[in-house]
C-alpha positions, 0 to 999 in steps of 0.5 A: 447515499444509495441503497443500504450496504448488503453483506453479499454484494459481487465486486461489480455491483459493489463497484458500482454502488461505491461509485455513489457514496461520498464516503470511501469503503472497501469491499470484505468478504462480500461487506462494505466497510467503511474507510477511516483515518489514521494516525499522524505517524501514517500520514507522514510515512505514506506521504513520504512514500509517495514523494520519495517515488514521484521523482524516481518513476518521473518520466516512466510508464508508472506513476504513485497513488495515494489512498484515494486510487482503488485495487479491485481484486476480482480473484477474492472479490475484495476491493481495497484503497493501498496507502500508496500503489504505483500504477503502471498501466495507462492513465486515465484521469477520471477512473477511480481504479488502478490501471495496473497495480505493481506495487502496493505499500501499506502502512501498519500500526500494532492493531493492523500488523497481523491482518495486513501481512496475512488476509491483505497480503492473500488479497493482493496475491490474487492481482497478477500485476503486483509484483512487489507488496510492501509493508511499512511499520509506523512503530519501527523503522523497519519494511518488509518485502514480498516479491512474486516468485516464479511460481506466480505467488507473493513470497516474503524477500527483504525485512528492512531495518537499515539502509534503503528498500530495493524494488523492481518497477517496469524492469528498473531497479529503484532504491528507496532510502530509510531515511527518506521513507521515515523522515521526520518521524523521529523514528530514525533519530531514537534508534540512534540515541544513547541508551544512558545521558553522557556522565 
Protein backbone atom coordinates (compact mmCIF):
# COMPACT_ATOMS: atom_id res chain seq x y z
CA UNK A 1 0.00 0.00 0.00
CA UNK A 2 2.69 2.44 0.59
CA UNK A 3 2.83 5.24 2.98
CA UNK A 4 -0.47 6.90 3.87
CA UNK A 5 -2.05 9.76 1.36
CA UNK A 6 -0.79 13.29 2.81
CA UNK A 7 -2.76 16.20 1.99
CA UNK A 8 0.25 18.38 0.39
CA UNK A 9 1.41 15.94 -1.98
CA UNK A 10 3.33 17.81 -5.43
CA UNK A 11 2.05 16.05 -8.80
CA UNK A 12 5.36 13.92 -9.34
CA UNK A 13 5.50 12.64 -5.73
CA UNK A 14 1.77 11.92 -6.03
CA UNK A 15 2.29 10.29 -9.49
CA UNK A 16 4.83 8.12 -8.11
CA UNK A 17 3.08 7.16 -4.86
CA UNK A 18 -0.19 6.32 -6.95
CA UNK A 19 1.94 4.17 -9.10
CA UNK A 20 1.81 1.67 -6.30
CA UNK A 21 -1.66 1.48 -5.12
CA UNK A 22 -3.99 -1.18 -6.38
CA UNK A 23 -6.68 1.13 -5.94
CA UNK A 24 -7.25 4.34 -8.55
CA UNK A 25 -6.91 8.25 -6.90
CA UNK A 26 -6.82 11.60 -8.58
CA UNK A 27 -4.91 14.06 -7.17
CA UNK A 28 -7.22 17.64 -5.60
CA UNK A 29 -5.75 20.44 -4.40
CA UNK A 30 -2.78 18.46 -2.99
CA UNK A 31 -5.38 15.37 -1.54
CA UNK A 32 -5.65 11.98 -2.78
CA UNK A 33 -9.15 11.08 -3.39
CA UNK A 34 -9.92 7.81 -3.77
CA UNK A 35 -11.79 6.82 -7.40
CA UNK A 36 -15.40 5.17 -7.10
CA UNK A 37 -17.84 3.56 -9.37
CA UNK A 38 -20.72 4.58 -11.29
CA UNK A 39 -24.11 4.11 -12.29
CA UNK A 40 -25.08 1.97 -14.74
CA UNK A 41 -26.45 4.74 -17.11
CA UNK A 42 -22.17 6.04 -16.85
CA UNK A 43 -21.33 2.83 -17.83
CA UNK A 44 -23.19 2.36 -20.77
CA UNK A 45 -22.73 6.10 -22.11
CA UNK A 46 -18.90 5.94 -21.74
CA UNK A 47 -18.71 2.64 -23.45
CA UNK A 48 -20.80 3.90 -26.17
CA UNK A 49 -18.21 6.65 -26.18
CA UNK A 50 -15.77 4.80 -26.48
CA UNK A 51 -16.87 2.31 -29.22
CA UNK A 52 -18.74 5.07 -31.47
CA UNK A 53 -14.74 6.86 -31.67
CA UNK A 54 -12.88 3.64 -32.05
CA UNK A 55 -13.91 3.06 -35.67
CA UNK A 56 -13.88 6.75 -36.31
CA UNK A 57 -9.79 7.69 -35.36
CA UNK A 58 -8.94 3.88 -36.75
CA UNK A 59 -6.18 4.26 -38.80
CA UNK A 60 -5.09 7.89 -37.41
CA UNK A 61 -2.84 9.22 -35.02
CA UNK A 62 -5.27 9.05 -32.23
CA UNK A 63 -6.89 6.55 -30.36
CA UNK A 64 -9.99 6.53 -27.03
CA UNK A 65 -9.16 5.86 -23.66
CA UNK A 66 -11.40 4.57 -20.95
CA UNK A 67 -11.27 5.80 -17.28
CA UNK A 68 -8.20 3.64 -16.54
CA UNK A 69 -5.79 6.27 -18.98
CA UNK A 70 -4.79 9.26 -16.55
CA UNK A 71 -4.48 13.28 -17.52
CA UNK A 72 -1.74 14.87 -15.01
CA UNK A 73 -2.22 18.52 -15.00
CA UNK A 74 0.97 20.14 -14.07
CA UNK A 75 -0.70 23.84 -14.56
CA UNK A 76 -3.15 23.04 -11.09
CA UNK A 77 -1.16 20.17 -9.84
CA UNK A 78 -4.15 17.87 -10.20
CA UNK A 79 -4.19 14.51 -11.79
CA UNK A 80 -7.62 13.15 -12.84
CA UNK A 81 -8.99 9.57 -14.85
CA UNK A 82 -11.75 11.42 -17.82
CA UNK A 83 -14.15 8.93 -18.47
CA UNK A 84 -13.27 8.80 -21.97
CA UNK A 85 -9.66 10.76 -23.56
CA UNK A 86 -8.73 10.59 -27.03
CA UNK A 87 -4.91 10.61 -26.85
CA UNK A 88 -3.18 11.81 -29.52
CA UNK A 89 0.27 11.73 -29.12
CA UNK A 90 2.56 8.17 -29.36
CA UNK A 91 1.65 5.12 -27.83
CA UNK A 92 3.08 3.73 -25.18
CA UNK A 93 2.05 0.54 -23.90
CA UNK A 94 3.09 0.54 -20.40
CA UNK A 95 2.15 4.26 -19.40
CA UNK A 96 -0.36 5.00 -17.25
CA UNK A 97 -0.54 8.84 -18.77
CA UNK A 98 -2.28 10.16 -21.73
CA UNK A 99 0.45 11.01 -24.12
CA UNK A 100 -1.33 14.10 -25.59
CA UNK A 101 -4.57 14.37 -24.20
CA UNK A 102 -7.24 16.15 -27.31
CA UNK A 103 -10.21 15.35 -26.06
CA UNK A 104 -11.85 14.57 -22.92
CA UNK A 105 -15.28 13.46 -22.15
CA UNK A 106 -16.95 13.35 -18.92
CA UNK A 107 -20.14 11.85 -17.93
CA UNK A 108 -22.35 13.86 -15.45
CA UNK A 109 -24.77 12.89 -12.86
CA UNK A 110 -27.11 15.60 -10.98
CA UNK A 111 -24.49 15.45 -8.05
CA UNK A 112 -21.50 16.04 -10.15
CA UNK A 113 -22.96 18.50 -12.88
CA UNK A 114 -21.91 21.73 -11.43
CA UNK A 115 -18.39 20.41 -10.21
CA UNK A 116 -17.49 18.94 -13.75
CA UNK A 117 -18.38 22.07 -15.92
CA UNK A 118 -16.78 24.37 -13.30
CA UNK A 119 -13.41 23.09 -11.12
CA UNK A 120 -12.89 19.85 -14.05
CA UNK A 121 -13.35 22.20 -16.65
CA UNK A 122 -10.52 24.95 -14.95
CA UNK A 123 -8.53 21.62 -14.57
CA UNK A 124 -8.34 20.80 -18.19
CA UNK A 125 -8.28 24.18 -19.32
CA UNK A 126 -4.52 24.12 -18.04
CA UNK A 127 -3.55 20.97 -20.62
CA UNK A 128 -2.80 22.83 -23.68
CA UNK A 129 -3.33 19.75 -25.96
CA UNK A 130 -7.18 19.62 -25.03
CA UNK A 131 -8.83 21.05 -27.59
CA UNK A 132 -12.12 20.19 -27.04
CA UNK A 133 -14.07 19.18 -23.40
CA UNK A 134 -17.23 17.42 -23.57
CA UNK A 135 -19.42 17.05 -21.26
CA UNK A 136 -22.31 14.28 -21.45
CA UNK A 137 -25.57 14.13 -19.30
CA UNK A 138 -26.56 10.64 -17.89
CA UNK A 139 -30.10 12.47 -17.13
CA UNK A 140 -30.95 13.97 -20.71
CA UNK A 141 -29.87 13.60 -23.70
CA UNK A 142 -28.18 16.54 -23.86
CA UNK A 143 -23.87 17.51 -24.43
CA UNK A 144 -22.21 20.16 -24.04
CA UNK A 145 -18.99 21.42 -25.83
CA UNK A 146 -15.99 23.86 -24.79
CA UNK A 147 -13.74 24.32 -27.80
CA UNK A 148 -10.18 26.20 -26.88
CA UNK A 149 -10.66 29.50 -28.57
CA UNK A 150 -7.72 31.39 -30.15
CA UNK A 151 -6.99 33.30 -26.94
CA UNK A 152 -5.88 29.74 -25.82
CA UNK A 153 -8.91 29.18 -23.17
CA UNK A 154 -11.70 26.37 -23.26
CA UNK A 155 -14.93 28.42 -24.37
CA UNK A 156 -18.25 27.03 -24.22
CA UNK A 157 -19.55 26.28 -28.28
CA UNK A 158 -22.44 23.66 -28.63
CA UNK A 159 -25.13 22.42 -26.03
CA UNK A 160 -26.60 19.33 -27.85
CA UNK A 161 -29.80 17.93 -27.48
CA UNK A 162 -30.54 16.64 -31.04
CA UNK A 163 -28.85 15.17 -33.71
CA UNK A 164 -24.90 14.51 -33.73
CA UNK A 165 -21.70 16.47 -31.77
CA UNK A 166 -19.29 17.94 -33.75
CA UNK A 167 -15.46 17.70 -33.23
CA UNK A 168 -11.98 18.36 -34.23
CA UNK A 169 -9.58 15.57 -33.97
CA UNK A 170 -5.80 15.93 -35.44
CA UNK A 171 -7.64 18.52 -37.93
CA UNK A 172 -10.56 16.08 -38.97
CA UNK A 173 -14.12 16.85 -38.57
CA UNK A 174 -15.81 13.71 -36.83
CA UNK A 175 -19.36 13.57 -36.04
CA UNK A 176 -20.79 11.75 -33.08
CA UNK A 177 -24.53 10.76 -33.39
CA UNK A 178 -26.86 11.22 -30.37
CA UNK A 179 -28.43 8.02 -30.99
CA UNK A 180 -24.98 6.49 -30.91
CA UNK A 181 -23.96 8.11 -27.93
CA UNK A 182 -26.93 7.13 -25.70
CA UNK A 183 -27.89 3.82 -27.13
CA UNK A 184 -29.59 1.74 -25.29
CA UNK A 185 -30.41 4.08 -22.25
CA UNK A 186 -34.05 4.46 -23.06
CA UNK A 187 -33.23 8.27 -22.90
CA UNK A 188 -33.89 8.89 -26.52
CA UNK A 189 -37.06 6.60 -26.70
CA UNK A 190 -38.73 8.63 -23.54
CA UNK A 191 -38.07 11.93 -25.44
CA UNK A 192 -40.04 10.73 -28.04
CA UNK A 193 -43.06 9.49 -26.15
CA UNK A 194 -46.51 10.64 -26.12
CA UNK A 195 -47.23 12.95 -23.32
CA UNK A 196 -50.89 11.41 -23.09
CA UNK A 197 -51.95 7.15 -24.06
CA UNK A 198 -53.75 7.23 -27.70
CA UNK A 199 -57.80 7.62 -26.69
Amino acid sequence: MGEPPRQDWPLPDFLAWEERQAERYELLDGRPVMMTGGTQAHALIAANLIASLRPLLRGGPCRPGGSDLRVPMPGTGNSRYPDVTIDCGPFDRTSHDATEPAVVFEVLSKSTRWYDQTTKLRDYDSVPSIRQYVCVSQDEPRVSVWTRGAEGRLLPRDDVTAGAVALEIAGHAVTLPLTDIYEGTGLLEAQTMPLTPPA
